[in-house]
C-alpha positions as CSV (number, residue, x, y, z in Angstrom):
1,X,-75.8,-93.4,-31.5
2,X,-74.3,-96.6,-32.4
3,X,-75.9,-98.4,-29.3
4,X,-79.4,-96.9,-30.3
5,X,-78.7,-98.6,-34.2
6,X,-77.9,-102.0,-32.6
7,X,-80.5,-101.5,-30.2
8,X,-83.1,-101.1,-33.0
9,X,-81.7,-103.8,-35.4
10,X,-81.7,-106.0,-32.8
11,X,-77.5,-106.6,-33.2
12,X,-75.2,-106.9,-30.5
13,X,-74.6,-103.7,-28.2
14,X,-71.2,-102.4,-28.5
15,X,-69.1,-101.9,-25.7
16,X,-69.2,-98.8,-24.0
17,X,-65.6,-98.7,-23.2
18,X,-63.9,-96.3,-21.0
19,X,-63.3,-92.4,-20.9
20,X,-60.8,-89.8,-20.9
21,X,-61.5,-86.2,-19.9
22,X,-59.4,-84.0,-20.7
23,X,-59.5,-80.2,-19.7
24,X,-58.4,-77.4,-16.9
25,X,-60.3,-77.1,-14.0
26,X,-63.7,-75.9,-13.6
27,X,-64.6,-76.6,-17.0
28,X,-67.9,-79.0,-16.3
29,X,-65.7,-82.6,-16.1
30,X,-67.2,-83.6,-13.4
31,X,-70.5,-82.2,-14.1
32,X,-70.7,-83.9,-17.9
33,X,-69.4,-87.0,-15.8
34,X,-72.9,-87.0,-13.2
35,X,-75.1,-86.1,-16.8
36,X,-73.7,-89.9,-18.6
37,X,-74.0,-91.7,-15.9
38,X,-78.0,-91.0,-15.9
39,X,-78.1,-91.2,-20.0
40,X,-76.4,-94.3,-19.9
41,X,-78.5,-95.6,-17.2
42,X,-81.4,-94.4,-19.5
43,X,-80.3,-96.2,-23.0
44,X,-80.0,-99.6,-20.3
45,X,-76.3,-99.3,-20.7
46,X,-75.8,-98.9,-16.8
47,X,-77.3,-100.9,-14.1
48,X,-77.7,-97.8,-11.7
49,X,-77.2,-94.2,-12.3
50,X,-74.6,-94.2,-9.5
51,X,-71.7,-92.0,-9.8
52,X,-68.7,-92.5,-7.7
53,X,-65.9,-89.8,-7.4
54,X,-62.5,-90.1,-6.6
55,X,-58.9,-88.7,-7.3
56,X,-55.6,-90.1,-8.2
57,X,-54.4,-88.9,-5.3
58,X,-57.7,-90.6,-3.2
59,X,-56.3,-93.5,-4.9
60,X,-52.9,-93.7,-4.4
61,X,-51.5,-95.1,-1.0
62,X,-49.0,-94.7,1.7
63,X,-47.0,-98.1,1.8
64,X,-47.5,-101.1,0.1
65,X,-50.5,-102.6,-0.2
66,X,-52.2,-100.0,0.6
67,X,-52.8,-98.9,-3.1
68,X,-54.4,-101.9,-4.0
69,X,-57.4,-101.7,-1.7
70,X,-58.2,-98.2,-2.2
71,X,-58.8,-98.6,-5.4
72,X,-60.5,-102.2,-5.2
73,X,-62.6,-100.1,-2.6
74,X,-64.0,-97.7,-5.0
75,X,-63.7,-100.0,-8.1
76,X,-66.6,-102.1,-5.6
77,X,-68.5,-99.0,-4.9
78,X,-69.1,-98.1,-8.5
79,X,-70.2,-101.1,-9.8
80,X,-73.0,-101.2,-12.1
81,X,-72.0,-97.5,-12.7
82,X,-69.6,-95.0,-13.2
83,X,-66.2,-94.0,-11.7
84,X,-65.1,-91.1,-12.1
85,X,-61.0,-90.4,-11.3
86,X,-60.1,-86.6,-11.5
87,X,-56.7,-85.6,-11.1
88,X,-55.3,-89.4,-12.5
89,X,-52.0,-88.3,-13.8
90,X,-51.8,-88.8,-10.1
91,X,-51.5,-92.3,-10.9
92,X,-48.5,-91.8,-13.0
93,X,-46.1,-90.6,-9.8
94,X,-44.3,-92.8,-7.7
95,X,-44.0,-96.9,-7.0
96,X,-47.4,-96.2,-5.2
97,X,-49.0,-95.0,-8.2
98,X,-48.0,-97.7,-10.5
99,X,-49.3,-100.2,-8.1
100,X,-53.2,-97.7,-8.7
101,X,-52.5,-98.0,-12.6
102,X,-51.9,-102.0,-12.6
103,X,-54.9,-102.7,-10.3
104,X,-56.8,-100.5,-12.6
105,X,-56.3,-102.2,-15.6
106,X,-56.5,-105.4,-13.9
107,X,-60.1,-104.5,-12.9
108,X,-60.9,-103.3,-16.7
109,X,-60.9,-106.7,-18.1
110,X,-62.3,-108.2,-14.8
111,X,-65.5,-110.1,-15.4
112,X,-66.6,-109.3,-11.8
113,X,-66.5,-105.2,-12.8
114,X,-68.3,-105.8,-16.3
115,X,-71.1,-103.1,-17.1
116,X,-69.2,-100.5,-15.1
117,X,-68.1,-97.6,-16.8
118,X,-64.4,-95.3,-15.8
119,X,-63.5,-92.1,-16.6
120,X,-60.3,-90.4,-15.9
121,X,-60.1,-87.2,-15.8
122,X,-57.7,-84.2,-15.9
123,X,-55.5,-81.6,-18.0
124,X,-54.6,-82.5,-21.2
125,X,-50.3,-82.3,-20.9
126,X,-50.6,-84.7,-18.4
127,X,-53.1,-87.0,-19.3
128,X,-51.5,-87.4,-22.2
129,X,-48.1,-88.2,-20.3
130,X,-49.7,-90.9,-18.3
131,X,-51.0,-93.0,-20.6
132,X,-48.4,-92.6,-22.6
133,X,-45.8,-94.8,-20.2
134,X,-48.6,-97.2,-19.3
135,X,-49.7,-98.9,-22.6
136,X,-52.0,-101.3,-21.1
137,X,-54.0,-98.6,-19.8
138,X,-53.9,-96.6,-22.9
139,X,-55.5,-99.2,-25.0
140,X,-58.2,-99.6,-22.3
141,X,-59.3,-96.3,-22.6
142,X,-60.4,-95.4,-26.3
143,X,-62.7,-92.5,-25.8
144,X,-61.5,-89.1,-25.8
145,X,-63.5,-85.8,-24.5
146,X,-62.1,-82.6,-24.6
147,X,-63.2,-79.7,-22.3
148,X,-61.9,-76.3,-23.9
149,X,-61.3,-73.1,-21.3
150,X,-63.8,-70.9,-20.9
151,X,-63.8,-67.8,-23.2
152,X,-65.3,-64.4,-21.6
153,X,-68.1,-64.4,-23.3
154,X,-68.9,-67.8,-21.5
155,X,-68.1,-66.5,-18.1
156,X,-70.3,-63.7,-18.7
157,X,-73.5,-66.3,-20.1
158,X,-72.9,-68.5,-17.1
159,X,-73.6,-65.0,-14.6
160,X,-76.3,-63.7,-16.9
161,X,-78.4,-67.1,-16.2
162,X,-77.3,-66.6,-12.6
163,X,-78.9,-63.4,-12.7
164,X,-81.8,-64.7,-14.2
165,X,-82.6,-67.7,-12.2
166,X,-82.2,-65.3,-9.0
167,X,-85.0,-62.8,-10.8
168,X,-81.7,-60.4,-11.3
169,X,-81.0,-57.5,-14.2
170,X,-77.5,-57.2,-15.3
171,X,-76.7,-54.5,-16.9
172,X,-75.5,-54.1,-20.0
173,X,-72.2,-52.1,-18.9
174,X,-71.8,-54.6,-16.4
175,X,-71.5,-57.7,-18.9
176,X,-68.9,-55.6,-20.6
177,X,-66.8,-55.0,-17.5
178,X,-67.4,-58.8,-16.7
179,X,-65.9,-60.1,-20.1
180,X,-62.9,-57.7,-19.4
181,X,-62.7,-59.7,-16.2
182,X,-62.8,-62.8,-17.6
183,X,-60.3,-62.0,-19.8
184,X,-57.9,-60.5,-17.1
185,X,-58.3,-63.7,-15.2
186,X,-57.4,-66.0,-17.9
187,X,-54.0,-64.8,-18.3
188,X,-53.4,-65.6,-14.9
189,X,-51.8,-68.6,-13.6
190,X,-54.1,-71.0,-12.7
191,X,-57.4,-69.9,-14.5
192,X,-61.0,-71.6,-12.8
193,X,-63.3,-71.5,-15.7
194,X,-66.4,-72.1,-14.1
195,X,-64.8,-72.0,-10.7
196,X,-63.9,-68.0,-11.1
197,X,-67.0,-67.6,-13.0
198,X,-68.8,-68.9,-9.4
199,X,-66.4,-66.9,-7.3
200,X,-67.2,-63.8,-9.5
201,X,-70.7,-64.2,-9.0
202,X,-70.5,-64.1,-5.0
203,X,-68.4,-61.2,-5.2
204,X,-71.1,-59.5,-7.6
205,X,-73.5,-60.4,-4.6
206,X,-71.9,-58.6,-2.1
207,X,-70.4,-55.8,-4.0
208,X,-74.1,-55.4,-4.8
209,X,-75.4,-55.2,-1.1
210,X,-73.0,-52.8,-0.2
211,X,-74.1,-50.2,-2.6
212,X,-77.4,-51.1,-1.5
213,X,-77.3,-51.4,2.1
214,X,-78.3,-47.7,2.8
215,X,-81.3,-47.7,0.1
216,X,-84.0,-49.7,-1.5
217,X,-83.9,-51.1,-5.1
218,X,-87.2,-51.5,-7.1
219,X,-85.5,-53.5,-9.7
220,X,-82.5,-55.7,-8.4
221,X,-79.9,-54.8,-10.2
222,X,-76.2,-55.8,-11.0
223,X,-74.4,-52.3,-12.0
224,X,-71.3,-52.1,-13.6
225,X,-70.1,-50.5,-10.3
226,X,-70.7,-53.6,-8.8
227,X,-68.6,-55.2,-11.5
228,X,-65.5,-53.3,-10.8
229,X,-65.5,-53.5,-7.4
230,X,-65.9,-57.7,-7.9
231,X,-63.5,-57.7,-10.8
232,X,-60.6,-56.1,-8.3
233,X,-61.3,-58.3,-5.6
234,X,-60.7,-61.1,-7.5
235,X,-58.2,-60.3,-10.0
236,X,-56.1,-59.1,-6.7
237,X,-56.6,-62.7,-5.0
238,X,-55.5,-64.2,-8.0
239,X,-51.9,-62.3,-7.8
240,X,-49.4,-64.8,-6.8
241,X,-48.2,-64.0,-3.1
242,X,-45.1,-62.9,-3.8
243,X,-45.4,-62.1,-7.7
244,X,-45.1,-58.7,-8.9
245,X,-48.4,-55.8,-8.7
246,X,-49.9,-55.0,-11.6
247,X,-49.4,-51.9,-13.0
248,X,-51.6,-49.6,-14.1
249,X,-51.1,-50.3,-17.5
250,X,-51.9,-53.4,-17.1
251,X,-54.9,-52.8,-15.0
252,X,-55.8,-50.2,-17.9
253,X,-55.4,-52.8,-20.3
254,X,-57.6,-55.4,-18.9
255,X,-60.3,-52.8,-17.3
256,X,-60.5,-50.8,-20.4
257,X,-64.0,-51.0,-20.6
258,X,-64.7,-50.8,-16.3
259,X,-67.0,-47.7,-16.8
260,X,-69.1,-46.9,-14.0
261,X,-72.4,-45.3,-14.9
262,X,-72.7,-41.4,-14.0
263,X,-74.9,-40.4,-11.6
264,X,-75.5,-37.3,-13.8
265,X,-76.9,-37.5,-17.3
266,X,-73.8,-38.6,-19.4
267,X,-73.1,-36.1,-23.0
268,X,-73.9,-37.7,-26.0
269,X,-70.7,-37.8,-27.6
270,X,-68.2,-40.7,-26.9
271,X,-66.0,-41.6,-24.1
272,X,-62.5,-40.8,-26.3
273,X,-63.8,-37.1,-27.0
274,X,-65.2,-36.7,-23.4
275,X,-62.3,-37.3,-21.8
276,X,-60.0,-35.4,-24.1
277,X,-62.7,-33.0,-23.6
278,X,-61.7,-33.3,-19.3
279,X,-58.3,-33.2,-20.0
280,X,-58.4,-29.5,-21.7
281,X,-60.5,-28.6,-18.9
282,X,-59.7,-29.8,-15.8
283,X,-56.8,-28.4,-13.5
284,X,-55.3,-30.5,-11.3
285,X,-55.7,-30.4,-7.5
286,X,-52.1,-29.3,-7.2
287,X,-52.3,-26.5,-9.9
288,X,-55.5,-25.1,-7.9
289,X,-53.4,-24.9,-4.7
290,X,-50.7,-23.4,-6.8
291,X,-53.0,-21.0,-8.2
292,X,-54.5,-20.3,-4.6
293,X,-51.2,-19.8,-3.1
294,X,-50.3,-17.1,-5.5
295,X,-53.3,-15.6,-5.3
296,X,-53.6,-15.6,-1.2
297,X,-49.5,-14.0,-1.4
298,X,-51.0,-11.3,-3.4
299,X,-54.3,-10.0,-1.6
300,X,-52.5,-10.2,2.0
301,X,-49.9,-8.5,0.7
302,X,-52.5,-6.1,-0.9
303,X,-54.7,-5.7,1.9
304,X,-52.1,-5.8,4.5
305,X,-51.3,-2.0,5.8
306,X,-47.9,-3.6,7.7
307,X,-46.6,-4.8,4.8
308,X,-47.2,-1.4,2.5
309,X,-45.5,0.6,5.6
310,X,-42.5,-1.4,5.6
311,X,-41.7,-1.5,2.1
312,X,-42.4,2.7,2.4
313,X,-39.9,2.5,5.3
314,X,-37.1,0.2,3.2
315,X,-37.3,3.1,0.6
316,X,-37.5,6.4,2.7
317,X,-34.3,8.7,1.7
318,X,-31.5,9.7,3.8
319,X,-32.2,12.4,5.9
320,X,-29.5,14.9,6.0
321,X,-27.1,14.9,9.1
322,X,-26.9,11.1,9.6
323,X,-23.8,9.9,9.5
324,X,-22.8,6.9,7.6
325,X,-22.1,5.2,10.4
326,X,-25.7,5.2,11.6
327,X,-27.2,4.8,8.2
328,X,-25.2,1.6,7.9
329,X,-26.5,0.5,10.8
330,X,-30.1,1.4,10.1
331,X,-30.2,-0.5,6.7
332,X,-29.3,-3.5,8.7
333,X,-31.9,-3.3,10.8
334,X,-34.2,-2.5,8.0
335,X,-32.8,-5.6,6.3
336,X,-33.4,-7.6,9.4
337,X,-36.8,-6.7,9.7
338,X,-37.8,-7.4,6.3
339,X,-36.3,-10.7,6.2
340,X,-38.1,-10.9,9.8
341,X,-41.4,-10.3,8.0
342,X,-40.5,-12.7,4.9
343,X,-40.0,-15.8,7.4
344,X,-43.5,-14.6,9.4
345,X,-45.3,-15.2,5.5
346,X,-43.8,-17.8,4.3
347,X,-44.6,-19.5,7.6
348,X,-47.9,-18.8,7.5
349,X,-48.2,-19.6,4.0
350,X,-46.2,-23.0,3.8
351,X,-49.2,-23.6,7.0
352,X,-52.0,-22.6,4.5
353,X,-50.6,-24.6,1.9
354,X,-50.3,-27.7,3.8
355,X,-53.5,-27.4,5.0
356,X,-55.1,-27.1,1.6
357,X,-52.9,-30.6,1.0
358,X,-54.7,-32.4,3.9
359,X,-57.7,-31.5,2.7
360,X,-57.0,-32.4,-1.2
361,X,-55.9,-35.9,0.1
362,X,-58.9,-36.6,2.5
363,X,-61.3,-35.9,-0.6
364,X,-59.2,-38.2,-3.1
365,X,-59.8,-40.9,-0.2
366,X,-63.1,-40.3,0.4
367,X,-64.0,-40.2,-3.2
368,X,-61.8,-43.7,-3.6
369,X,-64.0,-45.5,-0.9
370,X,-67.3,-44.1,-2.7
371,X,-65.3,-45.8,-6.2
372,X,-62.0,-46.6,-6.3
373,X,-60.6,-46.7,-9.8
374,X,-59.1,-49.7,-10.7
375,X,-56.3,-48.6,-12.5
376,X,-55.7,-46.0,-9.1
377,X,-55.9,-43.0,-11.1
378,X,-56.0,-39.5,-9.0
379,X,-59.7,-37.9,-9.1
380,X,-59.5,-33.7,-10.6
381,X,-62.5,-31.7,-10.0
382,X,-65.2,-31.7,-13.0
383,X,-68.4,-29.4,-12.8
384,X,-70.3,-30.7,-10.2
385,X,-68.5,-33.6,-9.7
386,X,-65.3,-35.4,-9.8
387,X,-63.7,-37.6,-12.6
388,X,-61.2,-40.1,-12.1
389,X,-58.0,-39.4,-14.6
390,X,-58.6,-41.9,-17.4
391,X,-62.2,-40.2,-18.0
392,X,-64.6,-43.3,-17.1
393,X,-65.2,-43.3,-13.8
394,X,-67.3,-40.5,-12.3
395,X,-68.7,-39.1,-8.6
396,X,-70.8,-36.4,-8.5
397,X,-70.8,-33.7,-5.5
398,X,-74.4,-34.9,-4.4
399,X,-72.7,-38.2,-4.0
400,X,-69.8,-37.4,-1.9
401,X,-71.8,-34.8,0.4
402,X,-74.4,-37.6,0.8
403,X,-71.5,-39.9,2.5
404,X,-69.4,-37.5,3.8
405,X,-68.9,-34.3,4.8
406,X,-66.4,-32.6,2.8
């Protein structure tokens, strides 16, 4: 603005000077950095649009001398234009990276570089800390940029204009499970702004073509399914090696809103009374067995003419005649046999049981491969379908019979 008034008064241009940008990663440094160098060309402040990038740690040499002609290196390459030094706290580390700093200030008031423009670049703390113990430096550099992080709701723009530009829908329950990514993502150590918000979007991609590998989609479409599955991809990567899991209420509290739409028309009401609703309803896969178990014990027992014999037998009255002696030794064997029979059942029903148990288990992993919960809730049977155990993630039997057979 102030070199347009000069320009139009006919006054002296002011200098341009020399910039600092300060921000995290991934927030558009770089990208802002690329966008001046062509305005400035424009306003005839520039010579050339060039750009040339570097780092601190580009800069900063191996053993004396060294320094010195890396940077005169690039300080020649950008003339006429713009350097741009990410990462320059690098510069503050080290004999090697005083050497960078002096050779840098040396060029700033350097006839030969005139008309070229630097920018350092990189997070605020230690920006900050590096000009700070180099004063020359600091007074060279007198423009200050800020780059905030990225909130959610920009993470979620930045993949709706992917979306767009790639002739894409996203959902609307996908955006919401995005910005609940986002915001799980930024409370992790070492948050990529637009970096995760690229990552993100390839996951989306491929999440997307699995669902769609089998089938044909007249609209292309990003579903809050394929939100999830991307979100726990990369959250999980994001997990230091060695750090702690999350735990599910964390995952709960971050994934909140990672509803994947029904296949089945959903009930009007909301998703706090529906699931209370599931709760009152449902019986867990253990309680059925239970239930079975119970039930199987008494029909056999019922229907089985061996049993009803022997219990007439272990009450039939003493006959007259026999002597104690031999009725002692006849309860016995009663006894015997009955405990006998008891093992035989509860054999044969600890085999029933277990088998019912395999089979629970290979449905609860067959319905997690269709959609896995991201909180790793178990799965309890709903009507025609199956509903994970916070209430907002749902598979329907049509589903799991079409991938499997159950």
């Amino acid at each position: 603005m102030e070199m347009a008034v000069a320009e139009r008064e006919g006054s002296e241009r002011p200098e341009i000077g020399h910039f600092v940008f300060r921000g995290s990663p991934g927030t558009g440094k770089t990208s802002v950095a690329r966008v001046m160098a062509q305005i400035l060309h424009a306003m005839n402040a520039l010579g050339t649009t060039k750009l040339v990038e570097t780092s601190g740690l580009d800069l900063t040499g191996e053993y004396v001398g060294q320094t010195k002609a890396k940077v005169t290196e690039k300080l020649v390459e950008a003339k006429g234009g713009l350097l741009f030094i990410d990462e320059a706290y690098e510069l503050g580390k080290g004999h090697f990276g005083e050497e960078a700093m002096t050779t840098l200030v040396a060029a700033m008031t350097d006839p030969t570089y005139a008309g070229m423009v630097i920018v350092i670049a990189g997070y605020p703390k230690d920006m900050d800390v590096m000009l700070n113990r180099n004063p020359g430096l600091k007074s060279r550099f007198t423009r200050f940029i800020d780059f905030p992080d990225w909130e959610p709701e920009d993470g979620v723009a930045f993949l709706r204009a992917k979306a767009e530009k790639e002739e894409m829908k996203l959902q609307g329950e996908a955006e919401t499970v995005l910005a609940q990514t986002f915001a799980a993502l930024k409370v992790l150590d070492g948050f990529g702004n637009g970096r995760d918000a690229v990552r993100v979007w390839k996951e989306l991609k491929q999440c997307r073509a699995q669902r769609v590998f089998d089938s044909v989609e007249e609209v292309r479409t990003i579903t809050a399914q394929d939100a999830v599955m991307a979100a726990e991809t990369v959250v999980a990567a994001r997990r230091p090696p060695d750090g702690p899991v999350l735990s599910q209420s964390s995952l709960v509290k971050y994934t909140s809103m990672f509803r994947v739409e029904e296949q089945q028309p959903r009930r009007e009401d909301s998703l706090c009374e529906a699931t209370k609703e599931v709760e009152s309803e449902e019986v867990s896969i253990e309680e059925e067995l239970d239930e079975k178990e119970a039930t199987s014990v008494e029909v056999e027992a019922e229907e089985d003419p061996e049993v009803d014999e022997d219990e007439k037998k272990t009450k039939e009255q003493r006959d007259s005649g026999v002597s104690d002696e031999d009725w002692e030794e006849l309860e016995r064997a009663k006894e015997a046999h009955a405990a006998h029979l008891d093992e035989l059942r509860r054999a044969r029903d600890q085999a029933k049981l277990e088998e019912e148990r395999r089979r629970a288990e290979a449905i609860q992993e067959k319905i997690r491969r269709i959609c896995p919960c991201p909180a790793g809730f178990k799965w309890y049977k709903c009507g025609g379908g199956w509903r994970c155990g916070g209430g907002s993630h749902y598979v329907s039997d049509a589903q799991l019979n079409s991938q499997f057979t159950c």
